[in-house]
Biotite code that builds the C-alpha atoms (Angstrom):
import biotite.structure as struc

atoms = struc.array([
    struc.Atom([-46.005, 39.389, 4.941], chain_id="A", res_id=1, res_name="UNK", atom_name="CA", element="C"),
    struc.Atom([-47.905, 42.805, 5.761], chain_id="A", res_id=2, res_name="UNK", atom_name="CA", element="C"),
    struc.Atom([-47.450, 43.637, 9.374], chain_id="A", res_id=3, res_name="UNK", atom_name="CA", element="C"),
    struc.Atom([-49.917, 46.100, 11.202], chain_id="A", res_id=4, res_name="UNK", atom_name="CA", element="C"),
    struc.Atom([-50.735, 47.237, 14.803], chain_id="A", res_id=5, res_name="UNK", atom_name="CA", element="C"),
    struc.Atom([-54.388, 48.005, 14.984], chain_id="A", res_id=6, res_name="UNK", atom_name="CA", element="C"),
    struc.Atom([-54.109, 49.093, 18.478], chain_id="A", res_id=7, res_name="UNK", atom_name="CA", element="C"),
    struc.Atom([-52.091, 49.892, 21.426], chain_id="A", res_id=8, res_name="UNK", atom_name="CA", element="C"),
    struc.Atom([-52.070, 51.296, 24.983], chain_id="A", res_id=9, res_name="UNK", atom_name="CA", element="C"),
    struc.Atom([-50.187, 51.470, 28.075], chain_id="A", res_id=10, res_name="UNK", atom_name="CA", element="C"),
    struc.Atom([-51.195, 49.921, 31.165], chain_id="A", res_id=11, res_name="UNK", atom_name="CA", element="C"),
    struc.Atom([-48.975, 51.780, 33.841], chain_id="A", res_id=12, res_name="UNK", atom_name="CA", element="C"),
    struc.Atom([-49.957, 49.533, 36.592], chain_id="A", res_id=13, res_name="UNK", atom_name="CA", element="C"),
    struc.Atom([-48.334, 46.360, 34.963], chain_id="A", res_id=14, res_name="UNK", atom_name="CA", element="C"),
    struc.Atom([-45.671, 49.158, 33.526], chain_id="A", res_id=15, res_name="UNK", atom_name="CA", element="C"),
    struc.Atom([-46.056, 47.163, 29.931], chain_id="A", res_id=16, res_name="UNK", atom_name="CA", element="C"),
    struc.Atom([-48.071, 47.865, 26.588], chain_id="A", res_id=17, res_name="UNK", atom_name="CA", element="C"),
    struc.Atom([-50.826, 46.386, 25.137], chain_id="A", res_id=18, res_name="UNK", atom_name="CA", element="C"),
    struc.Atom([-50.779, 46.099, 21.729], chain_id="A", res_id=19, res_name="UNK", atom_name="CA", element="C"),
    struc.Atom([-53.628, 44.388, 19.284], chain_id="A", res_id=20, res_name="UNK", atom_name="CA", element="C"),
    struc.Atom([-52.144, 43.602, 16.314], chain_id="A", res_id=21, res_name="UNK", atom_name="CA", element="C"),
    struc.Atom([-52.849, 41.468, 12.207], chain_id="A", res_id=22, res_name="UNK", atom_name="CA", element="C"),
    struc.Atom([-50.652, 39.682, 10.007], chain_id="A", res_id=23, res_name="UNK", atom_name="CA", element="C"),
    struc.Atom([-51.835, 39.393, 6.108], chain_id="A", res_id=24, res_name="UNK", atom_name="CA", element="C"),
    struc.Atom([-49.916, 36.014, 5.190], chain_id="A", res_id=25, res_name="UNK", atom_name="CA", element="C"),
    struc.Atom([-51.496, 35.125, 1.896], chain_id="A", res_id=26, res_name="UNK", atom_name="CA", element="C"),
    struc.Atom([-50.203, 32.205, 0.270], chain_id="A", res_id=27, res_name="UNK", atom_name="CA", element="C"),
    struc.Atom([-48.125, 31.454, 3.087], chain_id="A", res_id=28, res_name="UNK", atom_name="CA", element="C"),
    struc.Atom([-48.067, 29.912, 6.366], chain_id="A", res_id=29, res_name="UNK", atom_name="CA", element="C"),
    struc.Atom([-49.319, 31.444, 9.631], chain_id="A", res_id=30, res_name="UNK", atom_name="CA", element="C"),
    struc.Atom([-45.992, 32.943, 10.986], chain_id="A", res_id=31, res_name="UNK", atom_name="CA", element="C"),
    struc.Atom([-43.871, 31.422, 13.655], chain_id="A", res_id=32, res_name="UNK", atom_name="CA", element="C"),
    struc.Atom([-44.501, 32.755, 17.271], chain_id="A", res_id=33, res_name="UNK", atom_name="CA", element="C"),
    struc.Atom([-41.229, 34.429, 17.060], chain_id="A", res_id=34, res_name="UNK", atom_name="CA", element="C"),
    struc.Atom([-41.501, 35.972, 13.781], chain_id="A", res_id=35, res_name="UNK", atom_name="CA", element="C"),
    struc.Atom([-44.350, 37.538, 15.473], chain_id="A", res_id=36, res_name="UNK", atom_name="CA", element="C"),
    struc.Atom([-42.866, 38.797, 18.440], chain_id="A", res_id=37, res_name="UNK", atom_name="CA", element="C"),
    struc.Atom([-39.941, 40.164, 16.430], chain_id="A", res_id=38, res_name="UNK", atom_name="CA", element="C"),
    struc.Atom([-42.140, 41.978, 14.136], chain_id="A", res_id=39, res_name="UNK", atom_name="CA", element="C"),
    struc.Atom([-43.956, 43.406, 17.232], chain_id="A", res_id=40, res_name="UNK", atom_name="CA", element="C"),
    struc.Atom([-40.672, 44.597, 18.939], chain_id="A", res_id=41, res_name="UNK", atom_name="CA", element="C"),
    struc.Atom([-39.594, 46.307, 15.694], chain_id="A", res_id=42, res_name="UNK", atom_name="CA", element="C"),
    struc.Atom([-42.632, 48.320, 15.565], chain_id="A", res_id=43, res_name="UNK", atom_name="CA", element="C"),
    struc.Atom([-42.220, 49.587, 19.379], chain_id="A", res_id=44, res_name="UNK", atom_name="CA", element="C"),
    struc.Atom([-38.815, 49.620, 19.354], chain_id="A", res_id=45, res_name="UNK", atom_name="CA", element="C"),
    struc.Atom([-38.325, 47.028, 22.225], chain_id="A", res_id=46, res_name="UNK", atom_name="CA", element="C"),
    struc.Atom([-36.578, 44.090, 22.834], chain_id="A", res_id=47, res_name="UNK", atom_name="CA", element="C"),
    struc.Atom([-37.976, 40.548, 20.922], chain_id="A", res_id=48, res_name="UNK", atom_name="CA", element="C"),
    struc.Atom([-37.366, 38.847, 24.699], chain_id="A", res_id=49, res_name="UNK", atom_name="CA", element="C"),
    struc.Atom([-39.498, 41.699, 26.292], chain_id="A", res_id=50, res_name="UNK", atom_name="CA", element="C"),
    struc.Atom([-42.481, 40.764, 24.067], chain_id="A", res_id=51, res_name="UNK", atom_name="CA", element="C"),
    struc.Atom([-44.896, 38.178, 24.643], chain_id="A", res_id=52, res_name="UNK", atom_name="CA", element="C"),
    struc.Atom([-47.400, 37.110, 22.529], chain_id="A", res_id=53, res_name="UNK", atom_name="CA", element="C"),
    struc.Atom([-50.524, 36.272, 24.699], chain_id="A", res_id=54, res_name="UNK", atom_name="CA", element="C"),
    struc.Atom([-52.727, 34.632, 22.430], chain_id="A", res_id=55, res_name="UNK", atom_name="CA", element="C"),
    struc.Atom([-53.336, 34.519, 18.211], chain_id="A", res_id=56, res_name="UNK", atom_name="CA", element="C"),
    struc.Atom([-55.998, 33.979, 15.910], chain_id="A", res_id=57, res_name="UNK", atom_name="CA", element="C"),
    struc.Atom([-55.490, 32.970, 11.925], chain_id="A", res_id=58, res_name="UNK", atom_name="CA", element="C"),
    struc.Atom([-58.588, 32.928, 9.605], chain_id="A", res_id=59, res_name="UNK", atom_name="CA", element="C"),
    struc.Atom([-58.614, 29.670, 7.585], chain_id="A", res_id=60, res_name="UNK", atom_name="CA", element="C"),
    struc.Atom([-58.102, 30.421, 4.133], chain_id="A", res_id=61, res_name="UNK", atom_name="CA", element="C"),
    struc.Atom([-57.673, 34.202, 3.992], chain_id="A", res_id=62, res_name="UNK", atom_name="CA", element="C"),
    struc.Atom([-54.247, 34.184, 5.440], chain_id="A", res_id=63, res_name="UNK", atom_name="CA", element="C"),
    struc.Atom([-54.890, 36.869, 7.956], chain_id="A", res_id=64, res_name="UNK", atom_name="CA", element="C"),
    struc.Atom([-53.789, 36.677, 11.628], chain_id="A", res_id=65, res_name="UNK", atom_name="CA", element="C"),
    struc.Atom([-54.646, 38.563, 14.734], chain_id="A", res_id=66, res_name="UNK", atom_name="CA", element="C"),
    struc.Atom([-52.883, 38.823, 17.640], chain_id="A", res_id=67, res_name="UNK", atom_name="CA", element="C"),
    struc.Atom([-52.459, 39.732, 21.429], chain_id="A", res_id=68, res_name="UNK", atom_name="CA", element="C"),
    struc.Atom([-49.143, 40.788, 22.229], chain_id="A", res_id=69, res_name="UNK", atom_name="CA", element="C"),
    struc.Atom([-47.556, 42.657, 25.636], chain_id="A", res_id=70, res_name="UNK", atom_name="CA", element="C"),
    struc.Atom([-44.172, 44.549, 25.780], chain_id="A", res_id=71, res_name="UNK", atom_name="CA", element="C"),
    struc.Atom([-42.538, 44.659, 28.682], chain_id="A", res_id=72, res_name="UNK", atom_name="CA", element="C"),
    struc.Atom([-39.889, 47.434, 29.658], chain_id="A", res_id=73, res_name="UNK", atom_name="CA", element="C"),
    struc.Atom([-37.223, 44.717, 29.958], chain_id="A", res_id=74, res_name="UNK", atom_name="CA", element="C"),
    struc.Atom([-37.110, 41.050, 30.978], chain_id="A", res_id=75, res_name="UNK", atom_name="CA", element="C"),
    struc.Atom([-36.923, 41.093, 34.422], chain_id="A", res_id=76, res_name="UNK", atom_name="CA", element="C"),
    struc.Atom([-40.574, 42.628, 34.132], chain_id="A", res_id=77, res_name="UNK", atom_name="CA", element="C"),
    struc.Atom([-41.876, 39.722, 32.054], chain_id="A", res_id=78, res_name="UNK", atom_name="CA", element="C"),
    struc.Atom([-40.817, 37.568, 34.007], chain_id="A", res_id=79, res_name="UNK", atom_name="CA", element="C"),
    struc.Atom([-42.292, 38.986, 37.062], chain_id="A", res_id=80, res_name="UNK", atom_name="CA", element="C"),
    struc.Atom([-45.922, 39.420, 35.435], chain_id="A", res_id=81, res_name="UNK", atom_name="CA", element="C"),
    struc.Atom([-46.377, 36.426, 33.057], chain_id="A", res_id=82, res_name="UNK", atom_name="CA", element="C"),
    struc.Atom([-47.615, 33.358, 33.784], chain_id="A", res_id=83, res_name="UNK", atom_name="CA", element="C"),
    struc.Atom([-44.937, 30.401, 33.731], chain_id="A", res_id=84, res_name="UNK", atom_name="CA", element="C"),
    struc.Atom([-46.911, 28.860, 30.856], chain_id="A", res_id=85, res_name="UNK", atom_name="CA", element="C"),
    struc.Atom([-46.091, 31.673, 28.738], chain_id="A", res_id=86, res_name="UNK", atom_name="CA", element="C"),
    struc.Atom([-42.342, 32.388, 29.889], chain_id="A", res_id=87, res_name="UNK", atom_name="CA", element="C"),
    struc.Atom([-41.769, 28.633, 29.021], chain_id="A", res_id=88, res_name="UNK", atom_name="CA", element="C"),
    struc.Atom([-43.568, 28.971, 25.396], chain_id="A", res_id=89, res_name="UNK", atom_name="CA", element="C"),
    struc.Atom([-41.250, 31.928, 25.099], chain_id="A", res_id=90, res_name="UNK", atom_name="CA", element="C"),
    struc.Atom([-38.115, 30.277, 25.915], chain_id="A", res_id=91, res_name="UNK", atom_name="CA", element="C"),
    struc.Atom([-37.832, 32.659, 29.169], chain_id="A", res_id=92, res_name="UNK", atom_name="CA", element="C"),
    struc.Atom([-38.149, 29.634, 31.559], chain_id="A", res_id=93, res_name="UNK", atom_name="CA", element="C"),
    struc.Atom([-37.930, 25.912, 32.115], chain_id="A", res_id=94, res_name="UNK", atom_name="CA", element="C"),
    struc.Atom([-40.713, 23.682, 31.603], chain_id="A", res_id=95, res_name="UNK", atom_name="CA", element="C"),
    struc.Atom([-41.233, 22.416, 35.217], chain_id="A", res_id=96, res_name="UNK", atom_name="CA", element="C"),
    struc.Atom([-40.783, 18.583, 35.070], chain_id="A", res_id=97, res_name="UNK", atom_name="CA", element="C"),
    struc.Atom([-44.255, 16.400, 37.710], chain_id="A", res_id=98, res_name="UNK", atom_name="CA", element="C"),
    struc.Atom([-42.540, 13.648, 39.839], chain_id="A", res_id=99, res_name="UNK", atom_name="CA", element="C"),
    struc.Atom([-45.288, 10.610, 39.423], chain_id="A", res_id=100, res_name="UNK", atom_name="CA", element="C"),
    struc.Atom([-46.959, 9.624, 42.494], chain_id="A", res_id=101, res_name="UNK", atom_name="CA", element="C"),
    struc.Atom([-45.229, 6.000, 42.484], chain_id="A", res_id=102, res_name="UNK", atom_name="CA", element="C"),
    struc.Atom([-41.843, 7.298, 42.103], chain_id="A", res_id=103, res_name="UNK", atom_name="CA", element="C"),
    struc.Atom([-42.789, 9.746, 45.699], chain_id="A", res_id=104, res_name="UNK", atom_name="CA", element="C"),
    struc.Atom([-44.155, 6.499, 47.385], chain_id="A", res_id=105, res_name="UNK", atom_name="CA", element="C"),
    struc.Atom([-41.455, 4.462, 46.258], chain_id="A", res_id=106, res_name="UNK", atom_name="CA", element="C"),
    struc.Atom([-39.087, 7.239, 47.419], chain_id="A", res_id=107, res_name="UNK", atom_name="CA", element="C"),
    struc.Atom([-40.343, 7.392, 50.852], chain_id="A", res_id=108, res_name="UNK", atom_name="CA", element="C"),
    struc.Atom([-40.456, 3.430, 51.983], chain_id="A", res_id=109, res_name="UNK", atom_name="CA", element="C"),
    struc.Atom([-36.403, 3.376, 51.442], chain_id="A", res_id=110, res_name="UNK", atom_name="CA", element="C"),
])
């Protein structure tokens, strides 16, 4: 697995960088989520749980992925940016669990 960041910069607003990178995979399968964040930490020297991988795209049949990624300074930053979608897909938060609108009425006529 060849690993490569094709571009990156540093958005000092959200105090995180933004980093465009591509996986060559041939003859095997598109990487895990957190292969892929792990590989991006390496290369910037951050944290794997400071890294979150916004979105990916694999070519069929080449076995090349691209990728979105952000790094964070630390956790605490993540988890103030990122959408709770995200933190949950990267383990940083629960998945929040709907209460059915029978079980509410049922709740209140007691």
């Amino acid at each position: 697995m060849n690993f490569e960041i094709e571009s990156k910069k540093q958005n000092l607003l959200q105090k995180r960088w933004e980093v465009i990178f591509k996986i060559e995979h041939k003859g095997a399968p598109t990487p895990k989520r957190d292969e892929m964040r792990q590989k991006v930490a390496e290369a910037l020297n951050a944290k794997k749980e400071a890294v979150v991988i916004d979105h990916t795209n694999t070519d069929t049949g080449i076995g090349i992925s691209t990728g979105y990624a952000k790094v964070y300074e630390n956790v605490e930053a993540v988890k103030k940016s990122e959408k709770h979608y995200l933190l949950v897909r990267h383990g940083l938060a629960e998945k929040k669990v709907k209460v059915k609108k029978a079980a509410k009425a049922a709740g209140k006529k007691k």
